[in-house]
Residue frames as qw, qx, qy, qz and C-alpha x, y, z in Angstrom:
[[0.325, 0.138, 0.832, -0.428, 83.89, 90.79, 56.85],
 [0.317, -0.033, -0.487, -0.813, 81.01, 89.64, 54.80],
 [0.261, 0.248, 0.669, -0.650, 77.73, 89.51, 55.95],
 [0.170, -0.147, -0.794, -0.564, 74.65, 87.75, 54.79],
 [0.296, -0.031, 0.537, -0.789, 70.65, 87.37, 55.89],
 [0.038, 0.401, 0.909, 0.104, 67.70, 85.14, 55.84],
 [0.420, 0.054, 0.099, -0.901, 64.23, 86.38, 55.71],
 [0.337, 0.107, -0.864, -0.358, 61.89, 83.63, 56.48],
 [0.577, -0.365, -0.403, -0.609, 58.52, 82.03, 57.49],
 [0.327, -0.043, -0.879, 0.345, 58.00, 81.30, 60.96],
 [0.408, -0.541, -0.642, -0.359, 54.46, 80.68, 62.66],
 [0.634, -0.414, -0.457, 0.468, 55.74, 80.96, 65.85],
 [0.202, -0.179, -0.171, 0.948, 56.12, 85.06, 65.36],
 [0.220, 0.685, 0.375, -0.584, 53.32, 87.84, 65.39],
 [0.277, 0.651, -0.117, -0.697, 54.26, 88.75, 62.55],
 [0.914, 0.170, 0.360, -0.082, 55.11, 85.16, 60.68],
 [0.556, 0.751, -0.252, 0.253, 58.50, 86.30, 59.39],
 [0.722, -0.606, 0.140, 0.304, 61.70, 85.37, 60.88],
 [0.545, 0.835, -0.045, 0.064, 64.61, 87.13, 60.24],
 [0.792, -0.453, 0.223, 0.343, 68.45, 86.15, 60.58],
 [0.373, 0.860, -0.347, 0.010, 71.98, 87.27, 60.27],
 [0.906, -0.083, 0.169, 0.378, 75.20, 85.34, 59.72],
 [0.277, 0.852, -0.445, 0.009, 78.76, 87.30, 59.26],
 [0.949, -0.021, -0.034, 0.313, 81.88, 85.56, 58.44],
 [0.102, 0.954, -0.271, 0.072, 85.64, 86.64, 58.68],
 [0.848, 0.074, -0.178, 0.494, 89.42, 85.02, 57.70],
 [0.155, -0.907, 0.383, -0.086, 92.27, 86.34, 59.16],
 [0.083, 0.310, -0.947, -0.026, 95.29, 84.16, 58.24],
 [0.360, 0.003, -0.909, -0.211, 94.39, 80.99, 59.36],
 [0.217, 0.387, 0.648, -0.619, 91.51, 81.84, 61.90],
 [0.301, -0.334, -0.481, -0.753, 87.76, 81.67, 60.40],
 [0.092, 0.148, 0.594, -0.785, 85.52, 83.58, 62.74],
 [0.199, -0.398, -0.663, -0.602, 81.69, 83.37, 62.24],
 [0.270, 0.161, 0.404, -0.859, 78.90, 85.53, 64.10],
 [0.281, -0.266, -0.776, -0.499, 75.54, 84.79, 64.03],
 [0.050, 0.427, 0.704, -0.565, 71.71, 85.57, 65.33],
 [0.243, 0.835, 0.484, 0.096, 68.15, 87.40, 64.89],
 [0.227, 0.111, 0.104, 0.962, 68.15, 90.62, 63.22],
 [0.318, 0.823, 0.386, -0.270, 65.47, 93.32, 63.01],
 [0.370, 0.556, 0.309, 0.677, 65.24, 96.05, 60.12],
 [0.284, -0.725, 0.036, 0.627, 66.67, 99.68, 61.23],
 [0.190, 0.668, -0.205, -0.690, 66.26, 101.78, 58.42],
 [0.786, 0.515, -0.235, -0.248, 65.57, 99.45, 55.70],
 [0.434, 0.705, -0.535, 0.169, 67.96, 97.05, 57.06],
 [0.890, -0.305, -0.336, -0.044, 68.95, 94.26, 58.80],
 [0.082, 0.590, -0.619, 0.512, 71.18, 94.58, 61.82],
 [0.270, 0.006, -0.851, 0.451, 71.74, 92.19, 65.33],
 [0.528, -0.612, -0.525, -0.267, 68.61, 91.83, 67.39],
 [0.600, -0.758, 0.245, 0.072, 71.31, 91.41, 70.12],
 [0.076, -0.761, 0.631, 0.132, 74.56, 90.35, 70.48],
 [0.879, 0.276, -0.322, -0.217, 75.45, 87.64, 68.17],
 [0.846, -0.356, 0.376, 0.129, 76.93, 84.35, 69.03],
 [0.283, 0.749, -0.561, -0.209, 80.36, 84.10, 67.54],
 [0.908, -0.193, 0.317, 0.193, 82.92, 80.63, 66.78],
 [0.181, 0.751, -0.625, -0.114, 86.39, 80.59, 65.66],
 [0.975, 0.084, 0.079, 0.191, 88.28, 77.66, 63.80],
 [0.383, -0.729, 0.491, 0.285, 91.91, 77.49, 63.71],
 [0.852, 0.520, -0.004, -0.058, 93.47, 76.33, 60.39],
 [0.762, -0.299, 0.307, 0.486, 96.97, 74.42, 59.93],
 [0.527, 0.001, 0.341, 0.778, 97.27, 76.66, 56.68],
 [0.039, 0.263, -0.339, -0.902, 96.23, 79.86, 54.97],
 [0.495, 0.100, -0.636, -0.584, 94.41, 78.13, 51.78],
 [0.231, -0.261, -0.937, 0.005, 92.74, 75.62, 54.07],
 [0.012, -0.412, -0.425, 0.805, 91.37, 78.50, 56.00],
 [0.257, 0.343, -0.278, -0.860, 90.10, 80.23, 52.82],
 [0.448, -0.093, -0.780, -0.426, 88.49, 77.11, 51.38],
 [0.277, -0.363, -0.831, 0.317, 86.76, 76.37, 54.53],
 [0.167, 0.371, 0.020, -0.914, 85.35, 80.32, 54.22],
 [0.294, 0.226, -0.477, -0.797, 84.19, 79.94, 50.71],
 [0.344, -0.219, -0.904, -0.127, 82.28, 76.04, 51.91],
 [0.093, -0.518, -0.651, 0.548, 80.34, 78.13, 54.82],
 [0.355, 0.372, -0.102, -0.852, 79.51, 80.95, 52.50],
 [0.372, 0.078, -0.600, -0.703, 78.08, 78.59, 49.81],
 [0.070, -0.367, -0.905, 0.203, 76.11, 76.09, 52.71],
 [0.132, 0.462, 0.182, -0.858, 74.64, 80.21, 53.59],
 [0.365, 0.303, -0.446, -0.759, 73.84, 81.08, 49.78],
 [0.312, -0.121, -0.908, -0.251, 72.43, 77.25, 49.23],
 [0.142, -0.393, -0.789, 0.451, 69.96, 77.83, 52.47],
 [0.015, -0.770, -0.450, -0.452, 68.36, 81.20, 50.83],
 [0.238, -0.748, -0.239, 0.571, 70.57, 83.57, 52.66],
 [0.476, 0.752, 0.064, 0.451, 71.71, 86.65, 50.57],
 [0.626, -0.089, -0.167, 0.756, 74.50, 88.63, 50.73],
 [0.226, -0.873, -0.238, 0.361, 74.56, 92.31, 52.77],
 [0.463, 0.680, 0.166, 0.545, 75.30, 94.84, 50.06],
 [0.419, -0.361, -0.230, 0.801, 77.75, 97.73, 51.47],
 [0.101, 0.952, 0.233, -0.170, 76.25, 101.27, 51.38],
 [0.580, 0.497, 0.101, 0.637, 77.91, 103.71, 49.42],
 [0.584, -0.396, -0.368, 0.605, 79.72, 106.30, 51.31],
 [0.108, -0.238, 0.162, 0.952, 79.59, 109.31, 49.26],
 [0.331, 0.609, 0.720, -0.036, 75.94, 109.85, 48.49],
 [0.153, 0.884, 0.199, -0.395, 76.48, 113.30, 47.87],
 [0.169, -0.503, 0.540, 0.653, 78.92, 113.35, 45.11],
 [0.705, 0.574, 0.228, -0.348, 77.95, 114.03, 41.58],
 [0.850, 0.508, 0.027, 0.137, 79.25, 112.36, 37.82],
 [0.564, 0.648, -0.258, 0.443, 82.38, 114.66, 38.33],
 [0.569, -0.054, -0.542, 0.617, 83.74, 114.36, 41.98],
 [0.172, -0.515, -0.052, -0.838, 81.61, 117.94, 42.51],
 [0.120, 0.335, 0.749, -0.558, 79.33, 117.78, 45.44],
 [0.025, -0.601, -0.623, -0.501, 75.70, 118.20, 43.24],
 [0.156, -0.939, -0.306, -0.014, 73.91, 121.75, 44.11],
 [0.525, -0.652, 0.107, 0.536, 77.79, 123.21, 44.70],
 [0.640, 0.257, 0.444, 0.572, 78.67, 123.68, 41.31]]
């Protein structure tokens, strides 16, 4: 799944920032997209609430995938960015060690 967010002006909040998320996801020939407000949890955007979702059905594969790659670049062309994945091992050091264990 890959998951993107806005961060943008809006008068209409207290604070005058509006902030939004958008995930996509192919599966064969199904492209599923989620979407809504976020807030920031730990330096981070996440779902405000539960996000509204739509699914397309695709007669092939490669239409499915091009029809992914035209909703990710409408996203990227509108001044969302893409949702870097944390690294999972924070605690490993240069040589597979855990650092301080050595």
């Amino acid at each position: 799944m890959k998951a993107f967010f806005y961060m943008g002006h809006n008068r209409n909040n207290k604070s005058g920032v509006s902030w939004k998320m958008w995930k996509i996801e192919r599966r064969g020939r199904e492209v599923t997209v989620w979407w809504g407000p976020a807030v920031i949890v730990r330096r981070r955007p996440a779902p405000a609430y539960i996000l509204q979702t739509k699914t397309w059905r695709f007669r092939n594969e490669d239409r499915a995938k091009e029809a992914e790659q035209e909703r990710i670049r409408e996203k990227l062309n509108k001044g969302y960015q893409r949702m870097v994945r944390r690294r999972t091992h924070r605690f490993v050091g240069l040589r597979g060690k855990l650092s301080g264990w050595d």
